[in-house]
N, C-alpha and C positions, 0 to 999 in steps of 0.2 A: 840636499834641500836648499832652495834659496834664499840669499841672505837677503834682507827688504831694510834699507835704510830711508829716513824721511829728511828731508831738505827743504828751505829756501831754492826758489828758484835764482835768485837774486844773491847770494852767495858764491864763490867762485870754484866751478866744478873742480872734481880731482879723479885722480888716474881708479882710487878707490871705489868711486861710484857705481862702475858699472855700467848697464844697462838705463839708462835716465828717461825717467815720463812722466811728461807734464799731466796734471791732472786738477788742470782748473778748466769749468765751464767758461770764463772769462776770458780775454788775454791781459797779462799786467801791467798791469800801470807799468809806466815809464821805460817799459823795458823794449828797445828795438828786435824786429823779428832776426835781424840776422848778426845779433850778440847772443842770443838765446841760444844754450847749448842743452840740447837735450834730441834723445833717439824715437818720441815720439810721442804724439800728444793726442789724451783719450778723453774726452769729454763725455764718452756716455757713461764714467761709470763713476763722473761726480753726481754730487746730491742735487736734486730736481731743480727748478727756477723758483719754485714755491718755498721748498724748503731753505733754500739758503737765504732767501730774503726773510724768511720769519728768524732763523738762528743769527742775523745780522741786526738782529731789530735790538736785541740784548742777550750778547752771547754769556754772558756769565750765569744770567739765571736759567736760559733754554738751555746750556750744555748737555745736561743728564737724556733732557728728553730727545736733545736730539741726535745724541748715538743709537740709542734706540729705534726712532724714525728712520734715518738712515741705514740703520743694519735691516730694518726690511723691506727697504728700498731697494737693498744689495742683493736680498735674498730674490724679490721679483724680478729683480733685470735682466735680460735672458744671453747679456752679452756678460755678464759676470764672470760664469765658470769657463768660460772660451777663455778669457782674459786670465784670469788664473793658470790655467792651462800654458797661455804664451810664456808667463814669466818665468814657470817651472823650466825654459829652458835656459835660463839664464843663473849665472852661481851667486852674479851680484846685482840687486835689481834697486834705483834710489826711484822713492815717489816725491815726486817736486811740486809745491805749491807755491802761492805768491802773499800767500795768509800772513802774518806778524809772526803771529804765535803758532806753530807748527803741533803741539803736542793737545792744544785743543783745536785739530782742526778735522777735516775727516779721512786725513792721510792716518793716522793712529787705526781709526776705525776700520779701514780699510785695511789695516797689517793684520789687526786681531780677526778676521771674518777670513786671511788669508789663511791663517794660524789654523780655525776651527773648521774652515772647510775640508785642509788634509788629515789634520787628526780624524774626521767620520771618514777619509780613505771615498771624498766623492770626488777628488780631484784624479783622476785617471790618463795620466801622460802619455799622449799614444807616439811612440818612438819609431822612426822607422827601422822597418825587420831588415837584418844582415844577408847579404847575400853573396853568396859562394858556387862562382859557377867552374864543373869539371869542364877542361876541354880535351880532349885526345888530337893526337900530333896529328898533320897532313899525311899524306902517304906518302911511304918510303919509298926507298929502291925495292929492298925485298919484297914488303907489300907485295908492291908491284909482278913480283919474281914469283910470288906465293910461298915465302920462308918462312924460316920462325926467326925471328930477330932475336927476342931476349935482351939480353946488352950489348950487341954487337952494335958498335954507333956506326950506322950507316944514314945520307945525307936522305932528303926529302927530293922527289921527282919534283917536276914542273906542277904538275896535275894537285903536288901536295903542297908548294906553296900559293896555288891560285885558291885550293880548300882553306888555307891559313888565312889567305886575305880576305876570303869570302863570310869567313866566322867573324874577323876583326869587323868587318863591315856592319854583318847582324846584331852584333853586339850594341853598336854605334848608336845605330836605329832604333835599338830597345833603351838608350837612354844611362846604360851602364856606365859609373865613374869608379873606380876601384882605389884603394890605397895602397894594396899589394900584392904580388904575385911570386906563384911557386912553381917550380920547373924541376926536373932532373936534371942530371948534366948529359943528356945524352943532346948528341946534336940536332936530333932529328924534333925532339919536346924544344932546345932554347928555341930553333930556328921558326917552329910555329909561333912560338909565343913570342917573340920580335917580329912577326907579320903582321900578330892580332893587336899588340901597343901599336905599333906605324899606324897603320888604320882608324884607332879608335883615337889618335892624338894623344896616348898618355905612355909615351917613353919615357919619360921621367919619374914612374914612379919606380920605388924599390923592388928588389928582385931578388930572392932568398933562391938559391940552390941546395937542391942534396938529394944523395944519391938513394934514398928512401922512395923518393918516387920514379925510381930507374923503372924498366917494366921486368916483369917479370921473367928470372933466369932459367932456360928451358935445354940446358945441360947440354948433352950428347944433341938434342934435337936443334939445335941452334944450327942455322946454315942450311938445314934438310927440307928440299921442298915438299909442301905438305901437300897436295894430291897426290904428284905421281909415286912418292915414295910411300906413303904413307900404307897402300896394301902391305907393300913388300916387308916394313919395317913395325908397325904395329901388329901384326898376328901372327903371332907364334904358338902352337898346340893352342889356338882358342881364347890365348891372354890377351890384354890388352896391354901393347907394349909399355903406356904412359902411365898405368895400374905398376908395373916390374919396377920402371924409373922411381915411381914415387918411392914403394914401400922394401924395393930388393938391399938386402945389405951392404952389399957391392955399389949400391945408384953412387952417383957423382950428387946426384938431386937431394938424398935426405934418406934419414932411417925409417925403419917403421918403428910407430910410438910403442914405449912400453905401456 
């Protein structure tokens, strides 16, 4: 939740602050525009030209009334809950006026309406949704060969670095910035994913390996080219040899489960 402090504008900012906005219809007195330190300045969501000149006429006796004026001032303004909405992205948010007296001013008023709008749970933050894109490598050698690779690290043809540059590219163009990236150690997965950073401009971000995302190890079949061998070496009396592989006791592959 954010934190809302209220300040003088006229006070000398601190590293504390935060996020700083002014929030005076006016500009203040004596104060030069380019001494003024603050990140933004909102005038639609002080109190009317009306109102502030009646609660200026005698602020001590109007007080009462005019929190109340102004809270449903707050409540009609249609830039309110936008404005709410912005500050919830910030941890530390100060609202700056040029008032004397800051705790009767309508910066108070304004914390308390910030206060009641999220407790009713209207304030609704829409955060941008994470996105996690798979890419699968260029083509290999074997690929190419029609083998079963598995983990046999073999490098990336031409054809599969021009695919690597071609995804980097697409990427680029849909506007993707990422924080970080995951690879296997196999050569043929880094060396795509150093085509698709080059491209997209973001070699500098981090880069986790491990051997989790190896592809998957296909035993005995590793190295066997899958059409022409694939009659001779899957059918046997009827079975399907990769059915044997899986569940036979003997596989190199894995048991069958109890």
């Amino acid at each position: 939740m954010v934190k809302i402090l209220l300040k003088r504008i006229y006070e000398e900012p601190s590293e504390a602050d935060g996020y700083r906005i002014l929030l005076d219809r006016l500009w203040p007195r004596g104060l030069k525009k380019e001494d003024a330190k603050f990140d933004e300045w909102r005038k639609d969501i002080t109190p009317s030209k009306e109102l502030r000149q009646w609660f200026h006429e005698d602020k001590d006796r109007h007080w009462e009334v005019f929190q109340g004026r102004y809270g449903m001032e707050i409540k009609q303004n249609p830039d309110f809950i936008p404005f709410l909405r912005e500050i919830e992205k910030h941890p530390v948010v100060t609202f700056l006026t040029a008032a004397k007296d800051v705790q009767h001013s309508h910066l108070p008023i304004l914390k308390r309406s910030h206060r009641g709008f999220r407790k009713k749970q209207i304030i609704k933050i829409k955060r941008p949704m994470k996105s996690i894109v798979l890419l699968r490598h260029g083509e290999s050698i074997w690929n190419k060969e029609n083998r079963f690779t598995g983990w046999t690290d073999v490098d990336l043809t031409e054809k599969g670095v021009a695919e690597a540059y071609r995804a980097g590219n697409l990427l680029k163009e849909k506007g993707y910035v990422f924080n970080k990236a995951y690879t296997s150690y196999l050569k043929r997965a880094v060396k795509t994913l150093n085509c698709v950073l080059d491209r997209m401009d973001q070699d500098w971000i981090p880069v986790e390996k491990s051997w989790r995302l190896n592809e998957k190890h296909y035993g005995s079949l590793q190295r066997v080219e899958q059409e022409r061998d694939r009659p001779k070496v899957w059918r046997r009396a009827g079975l399907d040899l990769a059915s044997q592989l899986r569940y036979s006791p003997a596989s190199p592959i894995g048991r069958r489960p109890s």
